[in-house]
DRENDO-1510 file (C-alpha; in Angstrom, 1 decimal, always signed):
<recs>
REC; n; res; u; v; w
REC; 1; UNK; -26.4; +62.1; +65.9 .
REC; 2; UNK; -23.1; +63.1; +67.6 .
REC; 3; UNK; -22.3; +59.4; +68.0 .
REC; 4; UNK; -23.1; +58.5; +63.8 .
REC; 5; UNK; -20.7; +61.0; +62.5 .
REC; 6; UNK; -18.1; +60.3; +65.0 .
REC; 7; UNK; -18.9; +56.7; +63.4 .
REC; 8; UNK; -18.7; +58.0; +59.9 .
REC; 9; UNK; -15.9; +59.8; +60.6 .
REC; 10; UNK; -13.7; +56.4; +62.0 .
REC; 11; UNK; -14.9; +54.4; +58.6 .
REC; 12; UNK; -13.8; +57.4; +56.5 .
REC; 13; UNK; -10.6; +57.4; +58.8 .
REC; 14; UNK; -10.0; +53.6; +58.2 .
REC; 15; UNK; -11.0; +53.8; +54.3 .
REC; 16; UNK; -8.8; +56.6; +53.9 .
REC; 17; UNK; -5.3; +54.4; +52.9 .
REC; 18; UNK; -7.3; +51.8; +51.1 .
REC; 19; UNK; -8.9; +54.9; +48.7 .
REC; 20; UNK; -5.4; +56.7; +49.0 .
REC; 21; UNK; -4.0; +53.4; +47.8 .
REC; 22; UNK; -6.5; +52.7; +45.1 .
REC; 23; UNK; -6.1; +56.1; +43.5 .
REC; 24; UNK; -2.4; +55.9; +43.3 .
REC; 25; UNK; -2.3; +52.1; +41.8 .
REC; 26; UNK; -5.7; +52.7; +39.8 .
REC; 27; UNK; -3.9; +53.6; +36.2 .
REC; 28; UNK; -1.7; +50.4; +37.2 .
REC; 29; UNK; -4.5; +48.1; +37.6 .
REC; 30; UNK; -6.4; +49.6; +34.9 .
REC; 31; UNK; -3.6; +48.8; +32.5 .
REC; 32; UNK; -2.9; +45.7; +33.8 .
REC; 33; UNK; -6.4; +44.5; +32.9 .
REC; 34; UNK; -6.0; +45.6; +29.7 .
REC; 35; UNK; -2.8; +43.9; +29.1 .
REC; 36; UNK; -4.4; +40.5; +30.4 .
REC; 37; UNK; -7.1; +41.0; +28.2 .
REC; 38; UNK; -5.3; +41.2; +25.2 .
REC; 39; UNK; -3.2; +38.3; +26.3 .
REC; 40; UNK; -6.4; +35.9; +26.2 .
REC; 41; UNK; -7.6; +37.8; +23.3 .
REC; 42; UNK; -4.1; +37.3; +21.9 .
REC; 43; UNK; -3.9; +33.4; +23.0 .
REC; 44; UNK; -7.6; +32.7; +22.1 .
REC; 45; UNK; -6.8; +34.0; +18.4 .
REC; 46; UNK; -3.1; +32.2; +18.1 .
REC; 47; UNK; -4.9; +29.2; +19.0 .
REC; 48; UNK; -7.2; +29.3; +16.4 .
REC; 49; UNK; -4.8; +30.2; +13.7 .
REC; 50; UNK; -2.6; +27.6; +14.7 .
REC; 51; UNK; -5.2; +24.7; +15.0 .
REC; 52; UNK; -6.1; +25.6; +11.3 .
REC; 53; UNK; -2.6; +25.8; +9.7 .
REC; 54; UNK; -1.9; +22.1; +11.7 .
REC; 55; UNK; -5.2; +21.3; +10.1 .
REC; 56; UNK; -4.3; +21.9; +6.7 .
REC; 57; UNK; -0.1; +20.9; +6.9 .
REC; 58; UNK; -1.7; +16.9; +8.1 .
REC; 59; UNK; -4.2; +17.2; +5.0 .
REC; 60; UNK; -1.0; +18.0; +2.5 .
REC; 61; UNK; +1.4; +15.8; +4.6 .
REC; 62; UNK; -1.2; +12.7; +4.6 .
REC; 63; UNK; -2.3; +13.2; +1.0 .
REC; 64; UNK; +1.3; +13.1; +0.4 .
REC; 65; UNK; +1.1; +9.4; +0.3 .
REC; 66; UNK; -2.0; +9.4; -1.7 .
REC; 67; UNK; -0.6; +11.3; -4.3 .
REC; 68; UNK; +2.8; +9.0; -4.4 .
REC; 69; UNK; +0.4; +6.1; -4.9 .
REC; 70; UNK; -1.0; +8.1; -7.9 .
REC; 71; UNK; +2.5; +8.3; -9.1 .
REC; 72; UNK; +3.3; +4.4; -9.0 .
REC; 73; UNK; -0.5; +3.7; -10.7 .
REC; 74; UNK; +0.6; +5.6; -14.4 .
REC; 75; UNK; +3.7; +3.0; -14.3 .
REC; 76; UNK; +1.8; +0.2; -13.2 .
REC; 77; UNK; -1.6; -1.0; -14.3 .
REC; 78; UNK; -2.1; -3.5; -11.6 .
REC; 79; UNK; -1.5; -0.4; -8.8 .
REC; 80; UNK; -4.2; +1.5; -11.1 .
REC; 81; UNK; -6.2; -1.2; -11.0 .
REC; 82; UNK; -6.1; -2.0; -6.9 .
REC; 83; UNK; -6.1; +1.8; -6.1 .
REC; 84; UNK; -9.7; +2.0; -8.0 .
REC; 85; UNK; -11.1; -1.0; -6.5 .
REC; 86; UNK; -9.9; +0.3; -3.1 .
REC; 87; UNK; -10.4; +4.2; -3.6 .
REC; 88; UNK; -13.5; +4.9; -1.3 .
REC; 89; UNK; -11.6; +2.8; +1.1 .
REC; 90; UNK; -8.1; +4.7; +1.0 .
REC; 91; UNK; -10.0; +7.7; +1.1 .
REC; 92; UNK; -12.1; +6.8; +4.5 .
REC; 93; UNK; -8.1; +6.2; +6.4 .
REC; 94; UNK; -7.0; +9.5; +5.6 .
REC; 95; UNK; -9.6; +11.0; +7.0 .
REC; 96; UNK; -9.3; +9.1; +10.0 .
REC; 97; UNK; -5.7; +9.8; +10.0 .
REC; 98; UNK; -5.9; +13.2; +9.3 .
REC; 99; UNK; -8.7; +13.6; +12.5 .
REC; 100; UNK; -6.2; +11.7; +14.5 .
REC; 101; UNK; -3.1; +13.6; +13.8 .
REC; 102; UNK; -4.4; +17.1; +13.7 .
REC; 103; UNK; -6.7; +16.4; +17.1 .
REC; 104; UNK; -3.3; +15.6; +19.1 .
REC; 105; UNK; -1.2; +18.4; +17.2 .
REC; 106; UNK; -3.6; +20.9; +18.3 .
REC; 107; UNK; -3.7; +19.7; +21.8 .
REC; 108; UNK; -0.3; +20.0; +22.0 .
REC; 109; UNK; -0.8; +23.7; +20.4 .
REC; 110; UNK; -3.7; +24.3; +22.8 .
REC; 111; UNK; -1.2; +23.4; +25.7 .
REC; 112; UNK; +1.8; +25.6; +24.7 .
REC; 113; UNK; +0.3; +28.6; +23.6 .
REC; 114; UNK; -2.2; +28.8; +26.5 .
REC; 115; UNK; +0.1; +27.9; +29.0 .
REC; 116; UNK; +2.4; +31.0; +27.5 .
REC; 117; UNK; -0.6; +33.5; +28.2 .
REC; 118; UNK; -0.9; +32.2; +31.5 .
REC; 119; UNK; +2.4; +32.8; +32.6 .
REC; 120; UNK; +2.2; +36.1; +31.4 .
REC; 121; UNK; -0.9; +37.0; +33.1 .
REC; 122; UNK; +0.8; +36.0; +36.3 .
REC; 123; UNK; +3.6; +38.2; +35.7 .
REC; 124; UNK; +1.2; +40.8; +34.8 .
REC; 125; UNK; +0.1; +40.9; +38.4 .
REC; 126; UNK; +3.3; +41.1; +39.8 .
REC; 127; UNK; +4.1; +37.3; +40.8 .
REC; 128; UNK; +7.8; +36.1; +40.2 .
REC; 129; UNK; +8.1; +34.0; +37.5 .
REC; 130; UNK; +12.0; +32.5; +38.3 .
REC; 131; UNK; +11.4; +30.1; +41.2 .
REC; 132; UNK; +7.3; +28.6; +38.8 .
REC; 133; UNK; +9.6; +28.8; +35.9 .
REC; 134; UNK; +13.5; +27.3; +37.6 .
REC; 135; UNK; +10.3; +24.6; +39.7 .
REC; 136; UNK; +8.5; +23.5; +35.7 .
REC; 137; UNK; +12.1; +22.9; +34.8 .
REC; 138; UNK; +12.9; +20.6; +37.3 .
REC; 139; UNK; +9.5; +19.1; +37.3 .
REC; 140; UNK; +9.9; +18.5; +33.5 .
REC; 141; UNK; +13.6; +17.1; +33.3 .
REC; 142; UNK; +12.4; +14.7; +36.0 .
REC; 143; UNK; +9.2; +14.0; +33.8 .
REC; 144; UNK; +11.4; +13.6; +30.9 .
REC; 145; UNK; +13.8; +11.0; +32.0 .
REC; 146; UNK; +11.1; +8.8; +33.5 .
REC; 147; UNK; +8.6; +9.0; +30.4 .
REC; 148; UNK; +11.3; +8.3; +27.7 .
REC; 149; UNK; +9.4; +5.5; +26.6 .
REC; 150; UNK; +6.5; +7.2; +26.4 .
REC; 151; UNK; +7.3; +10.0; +24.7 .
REC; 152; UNK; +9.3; +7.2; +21.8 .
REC; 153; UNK; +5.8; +5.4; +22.1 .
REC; 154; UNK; +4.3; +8.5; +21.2 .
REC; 155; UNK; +6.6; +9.8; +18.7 .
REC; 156; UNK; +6.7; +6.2; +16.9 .
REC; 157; UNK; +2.4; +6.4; +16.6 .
REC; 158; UNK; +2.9; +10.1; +14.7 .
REC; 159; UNK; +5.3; +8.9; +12.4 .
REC; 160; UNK; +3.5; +5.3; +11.4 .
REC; 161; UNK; -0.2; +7.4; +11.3 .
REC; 162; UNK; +1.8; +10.1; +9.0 .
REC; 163; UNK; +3.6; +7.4; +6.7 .
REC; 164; UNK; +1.1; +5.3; +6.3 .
REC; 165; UNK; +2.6; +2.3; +7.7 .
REC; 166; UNK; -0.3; +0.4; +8.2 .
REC; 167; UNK; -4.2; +0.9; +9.9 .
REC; 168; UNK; -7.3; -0.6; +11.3 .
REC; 169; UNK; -8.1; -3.3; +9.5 .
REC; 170; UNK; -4.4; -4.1; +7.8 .
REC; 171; UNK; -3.1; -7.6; +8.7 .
REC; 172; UNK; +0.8; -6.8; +9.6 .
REC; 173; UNK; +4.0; -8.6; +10.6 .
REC; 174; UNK; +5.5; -6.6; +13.8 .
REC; 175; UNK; +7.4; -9.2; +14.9 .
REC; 176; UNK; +5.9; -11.7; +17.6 .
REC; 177; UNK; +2.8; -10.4; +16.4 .
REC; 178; UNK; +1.0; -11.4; +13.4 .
REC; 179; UNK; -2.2; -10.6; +12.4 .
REC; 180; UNK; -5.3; -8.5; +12.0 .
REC; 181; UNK; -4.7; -4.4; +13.4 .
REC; 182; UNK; -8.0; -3.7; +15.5 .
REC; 183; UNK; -7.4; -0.6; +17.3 .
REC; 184; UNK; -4.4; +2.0; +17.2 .
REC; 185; UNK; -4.0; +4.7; +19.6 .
REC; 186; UNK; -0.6; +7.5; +19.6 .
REC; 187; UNK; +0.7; +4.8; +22.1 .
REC; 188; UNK; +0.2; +1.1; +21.6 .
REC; 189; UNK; -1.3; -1.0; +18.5 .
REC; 190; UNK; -4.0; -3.8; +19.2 .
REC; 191; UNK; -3.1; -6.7; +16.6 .
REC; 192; UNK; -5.9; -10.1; +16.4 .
REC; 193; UNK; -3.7; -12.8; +15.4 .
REC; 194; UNK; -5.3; -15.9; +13.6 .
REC; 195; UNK; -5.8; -17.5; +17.3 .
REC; 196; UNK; -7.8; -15.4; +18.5 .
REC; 197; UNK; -5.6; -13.7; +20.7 .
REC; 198; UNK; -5.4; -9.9; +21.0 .
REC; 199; UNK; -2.1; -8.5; +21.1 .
REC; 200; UNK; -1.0; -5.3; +23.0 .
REC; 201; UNK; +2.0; -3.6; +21.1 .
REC; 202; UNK; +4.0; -0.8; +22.2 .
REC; 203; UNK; +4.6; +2.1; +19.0 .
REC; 204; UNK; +8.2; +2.0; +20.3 .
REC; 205; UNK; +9.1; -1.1; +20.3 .
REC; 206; UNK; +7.8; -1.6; +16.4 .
REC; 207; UNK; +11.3; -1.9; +14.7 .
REC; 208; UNK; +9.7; -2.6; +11.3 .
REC; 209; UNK; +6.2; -3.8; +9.9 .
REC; 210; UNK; +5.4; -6.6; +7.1 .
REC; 211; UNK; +1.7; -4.5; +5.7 .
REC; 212; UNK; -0.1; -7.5; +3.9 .
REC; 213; UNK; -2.6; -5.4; +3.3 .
REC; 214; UNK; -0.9; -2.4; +1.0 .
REC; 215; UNK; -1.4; -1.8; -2.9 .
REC; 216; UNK; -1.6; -5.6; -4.0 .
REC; 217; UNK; -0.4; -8.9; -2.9 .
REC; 218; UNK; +0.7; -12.4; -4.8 .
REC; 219; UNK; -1.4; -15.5; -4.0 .
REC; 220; UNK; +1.6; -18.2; -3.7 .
REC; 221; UNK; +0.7; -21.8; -4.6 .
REC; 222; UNK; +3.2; -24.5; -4.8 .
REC; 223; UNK; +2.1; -28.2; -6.2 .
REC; 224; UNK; +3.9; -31.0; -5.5 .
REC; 225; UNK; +3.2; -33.2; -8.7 .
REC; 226; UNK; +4.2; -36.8; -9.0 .
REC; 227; UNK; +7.7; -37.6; -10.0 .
REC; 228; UNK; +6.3; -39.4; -13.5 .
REC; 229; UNK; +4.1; -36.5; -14.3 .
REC; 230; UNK; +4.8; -34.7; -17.7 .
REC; 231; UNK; +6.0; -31.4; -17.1 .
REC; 232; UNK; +4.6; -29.6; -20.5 .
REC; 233; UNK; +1.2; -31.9; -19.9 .
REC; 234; UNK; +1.1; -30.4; -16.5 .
REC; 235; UNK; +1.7; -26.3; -17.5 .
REC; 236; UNK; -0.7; -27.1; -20.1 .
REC; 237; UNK; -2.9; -28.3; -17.2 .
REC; 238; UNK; -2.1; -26.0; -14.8 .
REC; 239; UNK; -2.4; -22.7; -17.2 .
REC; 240; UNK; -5.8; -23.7; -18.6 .
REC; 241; UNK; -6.8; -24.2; -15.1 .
REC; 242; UNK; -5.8; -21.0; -14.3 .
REC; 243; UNK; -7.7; -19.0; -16.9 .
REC; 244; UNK; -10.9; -20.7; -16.5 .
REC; 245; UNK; -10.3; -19.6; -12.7 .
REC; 246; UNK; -9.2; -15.8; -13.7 .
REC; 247; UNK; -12.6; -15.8; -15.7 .
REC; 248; UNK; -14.7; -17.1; -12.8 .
REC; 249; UNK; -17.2; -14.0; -12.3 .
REC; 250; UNK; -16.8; -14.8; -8.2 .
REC; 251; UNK; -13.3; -14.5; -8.1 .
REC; 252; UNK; -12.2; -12.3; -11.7 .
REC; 253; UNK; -12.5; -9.1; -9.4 .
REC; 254; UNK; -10.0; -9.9; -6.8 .
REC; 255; UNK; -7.6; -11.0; -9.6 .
REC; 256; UNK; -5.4; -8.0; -11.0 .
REC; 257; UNK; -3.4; -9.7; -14.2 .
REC; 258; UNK; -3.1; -12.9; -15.5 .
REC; 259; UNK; -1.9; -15.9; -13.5 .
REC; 260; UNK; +1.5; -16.9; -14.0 .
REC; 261; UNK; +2.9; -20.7; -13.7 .
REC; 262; UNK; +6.5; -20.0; -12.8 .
REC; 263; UNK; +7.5; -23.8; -13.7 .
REC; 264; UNK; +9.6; -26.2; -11.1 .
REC; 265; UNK; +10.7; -24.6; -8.1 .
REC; 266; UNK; +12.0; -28.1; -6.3 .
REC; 267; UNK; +12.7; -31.9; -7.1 .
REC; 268; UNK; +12.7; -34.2; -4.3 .
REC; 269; UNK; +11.3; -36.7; -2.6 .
REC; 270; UNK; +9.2; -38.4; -5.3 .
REC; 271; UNK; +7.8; -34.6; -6.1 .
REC; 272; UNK; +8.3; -32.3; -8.9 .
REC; 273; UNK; +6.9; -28.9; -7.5 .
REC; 274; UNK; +5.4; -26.4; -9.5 .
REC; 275; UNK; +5.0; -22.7; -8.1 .
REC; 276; UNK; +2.0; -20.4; -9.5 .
REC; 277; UNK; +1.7; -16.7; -8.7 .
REC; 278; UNK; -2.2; -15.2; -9.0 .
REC; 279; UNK; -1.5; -11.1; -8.5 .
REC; 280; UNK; -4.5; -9.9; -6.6 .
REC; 281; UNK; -5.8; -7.3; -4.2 .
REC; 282; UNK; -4.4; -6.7; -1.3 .
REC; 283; UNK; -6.1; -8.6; +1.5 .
REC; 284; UNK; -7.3; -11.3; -1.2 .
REC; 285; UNK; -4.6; -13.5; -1.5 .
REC; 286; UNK; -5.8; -16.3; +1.2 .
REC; 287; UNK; -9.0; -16.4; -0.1 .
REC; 288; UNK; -7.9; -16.8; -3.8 .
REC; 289; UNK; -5.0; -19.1; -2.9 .
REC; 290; UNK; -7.7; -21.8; -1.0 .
REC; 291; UNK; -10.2; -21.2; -4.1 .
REC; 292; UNK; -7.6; -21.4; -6.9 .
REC; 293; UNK; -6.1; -24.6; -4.9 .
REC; 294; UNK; -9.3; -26.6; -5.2 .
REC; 295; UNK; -10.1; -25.7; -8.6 .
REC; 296; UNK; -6.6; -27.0; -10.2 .
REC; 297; UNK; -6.6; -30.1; -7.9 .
REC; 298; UNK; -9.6; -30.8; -9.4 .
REC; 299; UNK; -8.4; -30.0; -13.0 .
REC; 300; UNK; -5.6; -32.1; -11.9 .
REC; 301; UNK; -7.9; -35.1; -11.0 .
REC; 302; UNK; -10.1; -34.4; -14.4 .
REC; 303; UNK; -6.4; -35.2; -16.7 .
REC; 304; UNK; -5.3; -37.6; -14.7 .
REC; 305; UNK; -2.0; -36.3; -12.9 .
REC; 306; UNK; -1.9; -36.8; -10.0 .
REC; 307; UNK; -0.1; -35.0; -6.9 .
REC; 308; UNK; +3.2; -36.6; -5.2 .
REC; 309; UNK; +3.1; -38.7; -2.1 .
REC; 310; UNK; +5.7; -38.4; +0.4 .
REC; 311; UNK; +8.0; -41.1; +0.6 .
REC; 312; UNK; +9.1; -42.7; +3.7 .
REC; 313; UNK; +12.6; -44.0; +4.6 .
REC; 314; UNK; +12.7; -48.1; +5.1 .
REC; 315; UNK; +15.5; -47.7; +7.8 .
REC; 316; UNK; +15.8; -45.3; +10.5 .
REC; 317; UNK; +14.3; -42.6; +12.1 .
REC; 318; UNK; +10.7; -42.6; +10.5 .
REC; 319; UNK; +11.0; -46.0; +8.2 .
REC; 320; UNK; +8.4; -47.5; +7.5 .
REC; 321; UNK; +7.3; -50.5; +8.6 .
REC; 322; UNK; +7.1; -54.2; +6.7 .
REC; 323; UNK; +4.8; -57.1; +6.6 .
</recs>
């Protein structure tokens, strides 16, 4: 019995500055839980108010664009026109816009704001801040001059998602690359050109973009007509051609107003060249330029005028050859 107490007594002995030193700091501790708890509680509840005003500033700043096209439609029937027929369309890219732009906004929300509260917390048990915060500024300025051209990368994907520039789907000019955009990320843009080949396109390095693919587009169509052909004969021609093409019930909704012979764009060698101008919508105007090709050189075959041949020097480079 002697030897328990004696025991009890030592572990009461050795406990005796650990309680000493709990009771003193207890309030401390006490309150410092508290304060970390309303810094999560704080954090948790910024986050949330955050993520939903970055929800609905992309919704006003993407429907911006929608609204300007609305704007251009009451001055122009042929915009009316293309932004009915491709409403449902429009509609679908914002929202994927919209999901895109808000989902990294809020991550970069998520990492400020919780990353705040944590620093806190570690100053609320005592940890000095100076040499995490004077080691995250090193560590960033290092980070920042060695990602400059991914944070322009990044930077340049915001603005051309915000603006509208283009999207999936859209068959762009960026340069080198031409074609058909297949995937777009904050970073790079995937581009399909007409040989197949996929094409891997940094944000930043996008100085401007040709969009084929935006409000409506002009099928060009230039006819090289024989060098005796009547001119009026061939308008005549051409424009009746035209209208029974316009009034074809496979190709009358891709076609936005009437088509439009601009008259003789060139004269030379042995051709007369006649330009015609079909307004359709956007995305439409290869398909409507091969058709409405076919159909007039076969109107052109039905009157009998006929298209130019290409004449060939008979000396020189190229000449022909005789006998």
């Amino acid at each position: 019995m002697d030897t328990l107490a004696q025991a009890d007594d030592g572990m009461v002995a050795q406990a005796g500055p650990f309680v000493d030193w709990f009771t003193a700091h207890a309030g401390a501790m006490v309150s410092g839980l508290i304060n970390v708890g309303i810094i999560a509680v704080v954090a948790f509840v910024a986050r949330a108010v955050v993520g939903r005003l970055i929800v609905r500033l992309v919704k006003r700043i993407v429907s911006s664009q929608q609204k300007l096209d609305q704007a251009k439609s009451k001055a122009s029937r042929v915009v009316t026109r293309s932004a009915e027929n491709g409403g449902a369309n429009r509609k679908e890219r914002q929202e994927q816009r919209a999901q895109t732009i808000g989902s990294v906004l809020r991550s970069i929300a998520s990492f400020v704001i919780f990353g705040v509260a944590f620093m806190m917390i570690l100053g609320e048990f005592g940890i000095n801040l100076a040499p995490v915060l004077a080691s995250a500024g090193v560590l960033g300025l290092a980070i920042g001059f060695g990602a400059q051209n991914l944070v322009q990368d990044f930077l340049s994907g915001l603005f051309m998602m915000t603006e509208d520039q283009f999207g999936v789907g859209d068959v762009v000019d960026v340069g080198d690359a031409v074609g058909t955009v297949e995937a777009m990320t904050m970073r790079i843009t995937k581009i399909r050109d007409l040989d197949g080949n996929l094409w891997h396109v940094r944000n930043g390095e996008i100085m401007r973009v040709c969009n084929m693919n935006q409000d409506w587009a002009n099928a060009v169509i230039e006819i090289p007509l024989d060098y005796s052909v009547n001119l009026p004969e061939a308008k005549r021609v051409l424009e009746n051609g035209l209208a029974e093409f316009a009034d074809d019930p496979e190709f009358s909704g891709q076609i936005l107003e009437k088509p439009d012979v601009n008259g003789v764009v060139g004269i030379g060698n042995g051709a007369v060249t006649m330009r015609v101008i079909i307004k359709t919508k956007p995305g439409s105007q290869w398909a409507i330029g091969r058709a409405a090709r076919g159909h007039l050189k076969q109107r052109l075959d039905d009157e009998g005028l006929h298209v130019a041949y290409p004449l060939l020097p008979l000396a020189g480079s190229g000449a022909t050859k005789q006998g």
